[in-house]
N, C-alpha and C positions, 0 to 999 in steps of 0.2 A: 278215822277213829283215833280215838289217845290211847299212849301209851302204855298209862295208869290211872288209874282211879281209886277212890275210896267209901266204903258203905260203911256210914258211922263209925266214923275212925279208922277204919281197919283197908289198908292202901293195899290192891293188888294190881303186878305190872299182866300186861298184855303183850302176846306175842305172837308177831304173825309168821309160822312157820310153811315151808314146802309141806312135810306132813310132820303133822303131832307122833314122835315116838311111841312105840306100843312092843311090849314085851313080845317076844317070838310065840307064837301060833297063835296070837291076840288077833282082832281082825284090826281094820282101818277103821279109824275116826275122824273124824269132821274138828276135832275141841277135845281138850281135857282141861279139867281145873284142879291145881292140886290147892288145896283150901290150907296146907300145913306151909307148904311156900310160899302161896300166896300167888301164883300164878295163873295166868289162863294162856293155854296156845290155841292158838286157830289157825288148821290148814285149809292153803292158797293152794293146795293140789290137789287131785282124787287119787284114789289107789293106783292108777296108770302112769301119774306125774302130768296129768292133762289139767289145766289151770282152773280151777272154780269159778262159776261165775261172780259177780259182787253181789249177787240176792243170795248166794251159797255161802260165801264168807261169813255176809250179817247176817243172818238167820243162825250159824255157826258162832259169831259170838255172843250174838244175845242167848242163845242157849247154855252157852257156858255162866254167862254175866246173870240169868238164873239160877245157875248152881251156884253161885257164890252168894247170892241173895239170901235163898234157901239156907245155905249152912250156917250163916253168918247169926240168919233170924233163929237159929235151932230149930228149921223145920224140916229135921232128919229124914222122916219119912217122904217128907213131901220132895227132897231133894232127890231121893231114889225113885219118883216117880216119873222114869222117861217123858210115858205120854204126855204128864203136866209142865213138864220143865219144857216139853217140845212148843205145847199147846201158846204155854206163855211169852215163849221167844219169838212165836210167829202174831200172837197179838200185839208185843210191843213193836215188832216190826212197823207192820200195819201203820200204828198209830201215829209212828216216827215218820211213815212215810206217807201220811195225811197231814202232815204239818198239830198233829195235837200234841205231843208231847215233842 
């Protein structure tokens, strides 16, 4: 995967972390995107420090690389919508791993 990209201008770097930091009594995530930095992390770890698999990772990033999508397009709501950001990261999966896109 690269280490940055860009959606219509707007360049965000990628980073693949052990885990994504998260504020104390936060639980564990998989990805965060901060949309104001311009960042995406995606943790190579589970809550254990047990390694992800590579269908965990990408599933993990194309779900964040939806929320970046999402805010960029001002589809506010649509970016708070877990299930949809989830639903989309696993169809673009798919697709990438069909040889369509």
């Amino acid at each position: 995967m690269k280490s940055s990209f860009s959606i219509f201008g707007t360049r965000y770097r990628v980073k693949y972390v052990d885990k994504v930091d998260v504020e104390e009594g936060q639980p564990y995530r998989f990805g965060e995107t901060d949309t104001i930095k311009k960042v995406i992390e995606v943790s190579t770890k589970d809550y254990e420090g047990r390694d992800l698999t590579a269908e965990e990772i990408e599933v993990s990033f194309f779900h964040e690389l939806m929320h970046a999508v999402f805010f960029e397009g001002q589809y506010l709501n649509q970016n708070e919508d877990e299930p949809l950001v989830e639903w989309c990261a696993k169809c673009v999966r798919s697709l990438r791993k069909q040889g369509i896109i």
